[in-house]
N, C-alpha and C positions, 0 to 999 in steps of 0.2 A: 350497845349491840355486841352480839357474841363475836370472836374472832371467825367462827366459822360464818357468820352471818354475813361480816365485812367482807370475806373471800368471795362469798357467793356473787356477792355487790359489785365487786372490782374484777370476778370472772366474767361475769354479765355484761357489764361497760364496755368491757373492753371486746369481747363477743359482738358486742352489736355495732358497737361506732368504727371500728380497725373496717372489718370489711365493706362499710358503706364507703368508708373515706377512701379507700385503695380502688371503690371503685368507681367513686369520681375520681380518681387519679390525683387526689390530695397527698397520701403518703399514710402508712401507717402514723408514726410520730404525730401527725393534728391530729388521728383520732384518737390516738392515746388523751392528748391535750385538752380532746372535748369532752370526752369520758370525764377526766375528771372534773373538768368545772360543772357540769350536769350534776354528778353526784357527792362534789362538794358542798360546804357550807353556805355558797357565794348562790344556787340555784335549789338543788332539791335537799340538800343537807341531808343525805343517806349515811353520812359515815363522818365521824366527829376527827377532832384533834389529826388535822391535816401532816402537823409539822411532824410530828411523832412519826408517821409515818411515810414521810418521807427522806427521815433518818434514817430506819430501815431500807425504803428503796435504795438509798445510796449503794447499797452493796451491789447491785446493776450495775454499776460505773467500775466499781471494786472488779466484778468477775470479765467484767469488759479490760479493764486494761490488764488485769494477768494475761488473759488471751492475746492480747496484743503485743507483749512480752514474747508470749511463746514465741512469734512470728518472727522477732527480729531477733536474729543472735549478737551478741557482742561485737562480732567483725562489723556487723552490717550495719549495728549500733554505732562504731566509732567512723565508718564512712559518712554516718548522716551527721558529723557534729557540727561541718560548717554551714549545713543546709538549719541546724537547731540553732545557733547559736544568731548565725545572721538572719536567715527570712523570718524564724521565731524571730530571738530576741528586738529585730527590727519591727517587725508588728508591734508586738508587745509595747515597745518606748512610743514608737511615732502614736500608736491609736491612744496609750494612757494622756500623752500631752494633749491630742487633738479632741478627746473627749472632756478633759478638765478644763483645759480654753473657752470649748461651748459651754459647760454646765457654769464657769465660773460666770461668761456674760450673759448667758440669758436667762438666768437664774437669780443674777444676784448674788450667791452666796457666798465664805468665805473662803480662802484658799484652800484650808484645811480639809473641807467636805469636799471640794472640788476636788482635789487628789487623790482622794479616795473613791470616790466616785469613778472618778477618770479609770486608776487601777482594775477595781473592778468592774465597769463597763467594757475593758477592754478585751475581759476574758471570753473568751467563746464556750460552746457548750460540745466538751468532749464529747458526749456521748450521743447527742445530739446531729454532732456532724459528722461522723463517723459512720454512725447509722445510716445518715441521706449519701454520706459517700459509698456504702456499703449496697446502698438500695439502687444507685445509679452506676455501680461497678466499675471507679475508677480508685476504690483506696490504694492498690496496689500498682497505680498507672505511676508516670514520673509526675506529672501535677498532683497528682491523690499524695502521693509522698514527702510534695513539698507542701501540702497541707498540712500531714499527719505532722512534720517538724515542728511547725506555727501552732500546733495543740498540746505536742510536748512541752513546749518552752512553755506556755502557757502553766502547765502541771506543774510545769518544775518552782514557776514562781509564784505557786500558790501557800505556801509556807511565807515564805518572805513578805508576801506581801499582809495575810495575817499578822506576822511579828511587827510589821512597821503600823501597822492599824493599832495593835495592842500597847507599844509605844511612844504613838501619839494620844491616847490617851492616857485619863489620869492613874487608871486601874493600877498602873505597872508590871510587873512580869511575876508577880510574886509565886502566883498557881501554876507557870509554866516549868516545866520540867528542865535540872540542869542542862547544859550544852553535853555534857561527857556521854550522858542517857542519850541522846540521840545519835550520839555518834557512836556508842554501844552498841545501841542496835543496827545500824544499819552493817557495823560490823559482824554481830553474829546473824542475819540473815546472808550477808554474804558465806560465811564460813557453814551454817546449815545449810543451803542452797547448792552450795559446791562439794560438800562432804558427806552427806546424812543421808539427803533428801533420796536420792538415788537407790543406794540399798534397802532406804524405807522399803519403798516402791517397789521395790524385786520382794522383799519381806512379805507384803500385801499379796499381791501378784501369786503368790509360788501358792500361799497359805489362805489367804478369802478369796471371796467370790465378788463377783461384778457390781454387787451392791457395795459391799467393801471400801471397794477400788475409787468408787464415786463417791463415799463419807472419804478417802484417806485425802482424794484431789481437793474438795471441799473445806477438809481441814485446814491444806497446807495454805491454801489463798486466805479463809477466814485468822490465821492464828500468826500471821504473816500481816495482813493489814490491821490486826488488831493488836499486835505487837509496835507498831510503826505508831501508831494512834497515840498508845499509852507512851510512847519516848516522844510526842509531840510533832510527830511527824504526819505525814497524809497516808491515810489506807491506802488510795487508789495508788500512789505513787511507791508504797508498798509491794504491794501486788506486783506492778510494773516491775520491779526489781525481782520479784520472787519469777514471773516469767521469764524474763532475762536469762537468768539463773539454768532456768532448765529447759531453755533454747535447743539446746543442742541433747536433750536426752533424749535416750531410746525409749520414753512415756511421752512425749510429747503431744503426739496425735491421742493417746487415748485420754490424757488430761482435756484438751481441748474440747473432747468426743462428749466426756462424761459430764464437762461443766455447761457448755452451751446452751440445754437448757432452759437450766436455771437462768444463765444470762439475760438469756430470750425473757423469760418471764417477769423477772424484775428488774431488767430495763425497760418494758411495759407498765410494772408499777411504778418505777420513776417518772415515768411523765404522767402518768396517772397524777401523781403527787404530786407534780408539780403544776397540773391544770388545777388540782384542790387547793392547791395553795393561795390563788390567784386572788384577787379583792375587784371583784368584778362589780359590787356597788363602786367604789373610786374608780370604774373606768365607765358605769354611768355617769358620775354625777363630774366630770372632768373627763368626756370623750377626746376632745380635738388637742389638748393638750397633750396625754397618753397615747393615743394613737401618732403624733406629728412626732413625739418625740423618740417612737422607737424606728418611726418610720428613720428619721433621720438619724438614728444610731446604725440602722443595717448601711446605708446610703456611707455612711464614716468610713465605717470596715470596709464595707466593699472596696472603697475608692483605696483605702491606703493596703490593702490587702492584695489588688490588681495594682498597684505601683509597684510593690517589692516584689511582686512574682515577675514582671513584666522586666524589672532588675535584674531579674533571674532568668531573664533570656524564652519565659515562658510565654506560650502563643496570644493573642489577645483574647481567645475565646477559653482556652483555659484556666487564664488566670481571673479573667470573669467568672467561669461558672465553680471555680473553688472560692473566689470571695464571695461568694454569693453564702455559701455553704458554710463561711464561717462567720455570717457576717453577724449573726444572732450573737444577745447577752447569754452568758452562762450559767451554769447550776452553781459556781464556787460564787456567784456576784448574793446569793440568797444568804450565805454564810458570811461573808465579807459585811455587809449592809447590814446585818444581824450582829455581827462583835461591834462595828460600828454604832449602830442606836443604843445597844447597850452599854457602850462606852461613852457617849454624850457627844461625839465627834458631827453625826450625819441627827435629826433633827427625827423621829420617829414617823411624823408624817410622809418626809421626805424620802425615805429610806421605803417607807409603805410603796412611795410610786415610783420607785427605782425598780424593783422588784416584778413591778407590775407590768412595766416598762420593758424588761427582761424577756418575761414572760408571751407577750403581745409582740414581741420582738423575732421570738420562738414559733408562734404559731405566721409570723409571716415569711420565714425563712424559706419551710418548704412548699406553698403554694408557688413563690417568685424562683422556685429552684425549676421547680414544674414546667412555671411559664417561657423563663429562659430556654429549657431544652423544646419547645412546644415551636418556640419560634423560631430556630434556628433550624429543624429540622422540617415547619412547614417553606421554610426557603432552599430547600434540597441543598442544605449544606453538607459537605463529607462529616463525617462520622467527630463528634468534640474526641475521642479521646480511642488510641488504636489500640490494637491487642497485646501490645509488647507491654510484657511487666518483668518489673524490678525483680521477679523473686527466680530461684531454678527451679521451676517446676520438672515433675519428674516426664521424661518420655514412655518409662517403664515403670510396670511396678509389679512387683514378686511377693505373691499371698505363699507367705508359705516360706523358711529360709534354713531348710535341713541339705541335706548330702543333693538331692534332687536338685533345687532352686538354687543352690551357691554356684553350679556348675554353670548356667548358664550367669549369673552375677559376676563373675569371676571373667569373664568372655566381655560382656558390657562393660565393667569396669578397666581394662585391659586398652579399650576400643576411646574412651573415655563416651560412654555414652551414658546420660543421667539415669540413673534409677534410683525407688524407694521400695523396702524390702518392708515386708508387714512379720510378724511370727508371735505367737503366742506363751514360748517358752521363754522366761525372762535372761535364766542359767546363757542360755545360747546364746538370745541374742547381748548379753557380756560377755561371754568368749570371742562372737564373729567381731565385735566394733574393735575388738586389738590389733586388729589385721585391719582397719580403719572403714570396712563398710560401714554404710548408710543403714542402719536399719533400727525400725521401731516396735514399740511393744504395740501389739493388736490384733483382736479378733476381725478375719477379714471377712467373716459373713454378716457384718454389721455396716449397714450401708452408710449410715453416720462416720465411721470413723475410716471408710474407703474415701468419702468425700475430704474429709480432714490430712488425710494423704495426699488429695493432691487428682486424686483420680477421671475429674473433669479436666483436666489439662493433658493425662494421659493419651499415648497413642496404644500400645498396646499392655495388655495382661497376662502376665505367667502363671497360673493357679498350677503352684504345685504342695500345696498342704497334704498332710497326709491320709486324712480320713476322706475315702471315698462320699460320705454324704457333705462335707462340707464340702470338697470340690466341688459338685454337684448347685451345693444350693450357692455357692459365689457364682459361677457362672451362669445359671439361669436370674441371678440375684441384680449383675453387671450387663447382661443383654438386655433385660427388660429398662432397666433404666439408664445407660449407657451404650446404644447398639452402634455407637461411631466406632465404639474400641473393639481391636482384634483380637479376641480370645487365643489362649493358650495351655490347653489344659493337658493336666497330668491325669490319664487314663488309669486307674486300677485293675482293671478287669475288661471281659467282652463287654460284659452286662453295663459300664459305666459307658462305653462308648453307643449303645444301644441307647442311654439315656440324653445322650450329650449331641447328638446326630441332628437334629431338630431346631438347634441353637443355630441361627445362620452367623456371619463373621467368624466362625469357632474353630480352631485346627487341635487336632488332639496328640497326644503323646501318649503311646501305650507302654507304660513305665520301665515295664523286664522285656519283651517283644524283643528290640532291641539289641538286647545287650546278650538275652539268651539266641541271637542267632548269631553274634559273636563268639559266645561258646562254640556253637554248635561247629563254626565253621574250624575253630581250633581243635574242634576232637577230631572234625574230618580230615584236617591235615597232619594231625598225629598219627591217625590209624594209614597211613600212606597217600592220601589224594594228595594231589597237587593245587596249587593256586586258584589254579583256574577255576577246576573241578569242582572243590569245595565251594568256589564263589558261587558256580552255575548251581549246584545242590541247593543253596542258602535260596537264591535269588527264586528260584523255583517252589520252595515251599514258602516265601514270602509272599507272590502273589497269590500264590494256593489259598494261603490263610487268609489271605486280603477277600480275595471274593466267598469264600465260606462265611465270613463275618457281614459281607455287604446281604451275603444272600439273607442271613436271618437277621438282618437289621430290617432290611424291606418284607419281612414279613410282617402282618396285622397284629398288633400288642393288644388284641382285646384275651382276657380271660382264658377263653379256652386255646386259643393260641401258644399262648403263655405257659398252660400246661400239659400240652401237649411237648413244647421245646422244653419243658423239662423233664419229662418221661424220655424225652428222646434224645438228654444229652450225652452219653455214654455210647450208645450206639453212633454218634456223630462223632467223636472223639474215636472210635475205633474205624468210621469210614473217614476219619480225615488222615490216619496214619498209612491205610490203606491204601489210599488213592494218592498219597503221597509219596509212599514204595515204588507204585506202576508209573508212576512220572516220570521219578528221578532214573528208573530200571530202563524206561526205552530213550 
């Protein structure tokens, strides 16, 4: 079948089974799952050579951990080592021994397949539980956090534990690449990362356009994990370094913006692939075995997964409903179990229902993640998991970061009050970050990359960009889909406030108004008034203009309205000076 034929195949599946399943309240992820065994080889065989394409998916996982990179900076990185090294690393040892133990007795087999097994059964499925923590909105709680550790650890020793797999067999090391090579590389993505990468982006940025921008983000993930690859190391854990890296850049949000996506889609086709994968005849012809056994593989995890959070001082319902979440085999157990067979170590049969095992293990995760929260909240229990998160979301945030928006920046940061500053100009926003403000590259009439901001967390908004139609379409852009947040907008003109009136939450700011009656009142103290005088002058053609402006805002904006206040704006502007004479005169 044609590639585009495939597309249509795996756009259609996934079209039809995502929304049945979310609305039985399954979860996307099983309908991914069933998609693909439907139009796998195991049921309708729509679409051939599973594995092939699920190579490809992988890059789901790839664009998923750069993103998760972006999120955590270096600082925030070395505050979670103890929470990687112990809750991780503790998972990791207690589930590999407690799963080799089982598979060694009730299996029968020998130590060697048992350890391997054990290793990879241990691993969880990043991307997988990430997702359902994603879907249940506690990644960024403190139990989500001390998940997200125990998924790290996991990543980190998926190299190693391939080398010890390669090892113990006969094959040897010959094809694998020196030691120096991969510590090459991880050195020059650190030094491109920290040096290059940056001015790329201002390069891009200043010189293409938005399409661009999204091949340039695309590149640095693809040629970053496929750099990592060829020195023998893990794409995904690539990537992860590559986000790391640019944590703390003024592109941040727009890389985030520009990739998700893609994310979105081929993390879609990863479980797609991974239900294709599945050998659904060996889980007729050996149900109770298959099904008992991944039962009792989630049942493992769970149990040694709620011990060490529960070490960890965490709640008994939290650390339940994250073991639950990780209790599932992982995607790295399909590659493991594959160098494995291929290497003579695990038995090719065996290795078949390992897999399958995984798999079935996957699709029971998120129904019992379901059930859990089903029953806990049919017992009107308080909320599993509060609103306080780990990360500083912004209380403000300023579209817009010229002479206008720094002034009020300038005032917040002063107060220490949190903001994120958006701006489109790259030159700029590298001048303003020397003086150490927060601010990022981005168009803020794009609702995607407001969201990536931060701006659901937001309390209010300062729209102060400088092209009257973009002000315009942010704030009508932010009401409609954000009406909790209190606008702040930079007025250009009557006519903008005439547009902007209608917006409720909305307060305006008439940009020169201002500042030109600050003039004013300095020429009327130059020309001889006094303090006072000048002030009562000012104050009197301020409200002057105030209600001339309300009166033609409350007028009818149909057509002929419209041109009639335009024929008539001259002659308004000669009775506003007018009647501002006879004011200020009596």
């Amino acid at each position: 079948m044609s590639v585009l034929g495939s597309s249509m195949i795996f756009l259609g599946a996934a079209v039809v089974a995502v929304p049945i399943f979310k609305r039985l309240k399954l979860g996307a992820i099983l309908g991914y799952l069933a998609a693909g065994m439907v139009i796998g080889p195991s049921v309708m065989d729509w679409v051939s050579e599973p594995e092939t394409i699920l190579h490809f998916a992988e890059l789901g996982v790839v664009l998923l951990l750069f993103i998760i990179g972006l999120e955590l900076e270096p600082k925030k990185l070395w505050k979670m080592r103890d929470q990687i090294l112990f809750t991780g690393g503790g998972q990791l040892l207690v589930s590999a021994v407690a799963i080799s133990l089982a598979v060694k007795y009730l299996m029968g087999i020998d130590w060697t397949s048992a350890i391997v097994i054990g290793l990879a059964l241990a691993l969880s499925s990043t991307a997988f539980a990430i997702q359902l923590m994603n879907e249940q909105d506690i990644l960024r709680t403190p139990p989500g956090q001390k998940g997200f550790s125990v998924l790290l650890m996991q990543d980190l020793a998926v190299i190693p534990i391939l080398l010890l797999v390669q090892a113990l067999s006969d094959s040897g090391q010959a094809d694998a690449p020196a030691w120096w090579i991969s510590v090459a590389a991880i050195v020059a993505v650190l030094v491109v990362g920290k040096y290059l990468i940056n001015p790329f982006l201002r390069l891009i940025s200043h010189y293409g356009s938005s399409e661009i921008m999204t091949a340039a983000a695309l590149l640095i993930v693809m040629a970053t994990a496929l750099g990592m690859q060829e020195a023998g190391l893990s794409m995904g854990m690539g990537a992860f370094v590559a986000g790391i890296l640019l944590a703390n850049s003024s592109f941040k949000h727009q890389l985030e913006t520009e990739i998700e996506p893609f994310k979105g889609l081929l993390l879609g086709l990863f479980f797609i692939a991974i239900g294709m994968n599945l050998d659904l005849q060996l889980l007729v012809s050996q149900p109770v075995f298959i099904v008992s056994a991944a039962i009792l593989l989630v049942v493992i995890k769970t149990a040694i997964i709620f011990a060490i959070l529960k070490a960890a001082k965490q709640s008994n319902t939290d650390a339940m409903r994250v073991g639950l979440m990780l209790s599932q085999g992982g995607e790295f157990a399909f590659v493991v179990m594959g160098q494995a067979a291929m290497s003579n170590l695990v038995d090719a049969a065996l290795a078949s229902q390992i897999t399958l095992i995984v798999g079935i293990s996957m699709a029971l995760t998120s129904p019992i993640v379901i059930l859990h929260s089903m029953w806990f909240n049919s017992r009107n229990c308080p909320p599993v998991y509060d609103t306080h998160r780990e990360t500083d979301e912004p209380r403000v945030i300023i579209a817009g970061f010229g002479r206008f928006g720094q002034v009020t920046a300038r005032i917040l940061a002063a107060n220490h009050i949190p903001f994120t500053a958006l701006d489109k100009d790259a030159e700029q926003i590298e001048f303003v970050k020397k003086f150490g403000s927060k601010i990022f590259f981005g168009d803020a009439t794009r609702l995607d990359l407001l969201r990536a901001a931060g701006i659901e967390h937001a309390e209010i908004l300062l729209v102060a960009v400088d092209g009257e139609e973009d002000s315009l379409k942010i704030a009508h852009l932010v009401s409609e889909h954000f009406p909790h947040i209190k606008l702040v907008v930079r007025a250009h003109n009557r006519a903008t406030v005439r547009q902007l009136v209608d917006i409720e939450n909305l307060s305006y700011i008439r940009e020169v108004f201002a500042s030109g009656l600050d003039a004013a009142k300095v020429v009327l103290k130059d020309f001889g008034f006094d303090e006072r005088q000048a002030s009562k002058m000012c104050d009197i053609f301020e409200r002057h203009d105030k209600h001339l402006l309300t009166q033609s805002i409350n007028k009818s904006n149909d057509m002929p309205n419209l041109i009639e206040i335009s024929k008539k704006g001259r002659a308004e502007l000669e009775s506003l000076f007018a009647n501002d004479e006879k004011e200020i005169g009596s």
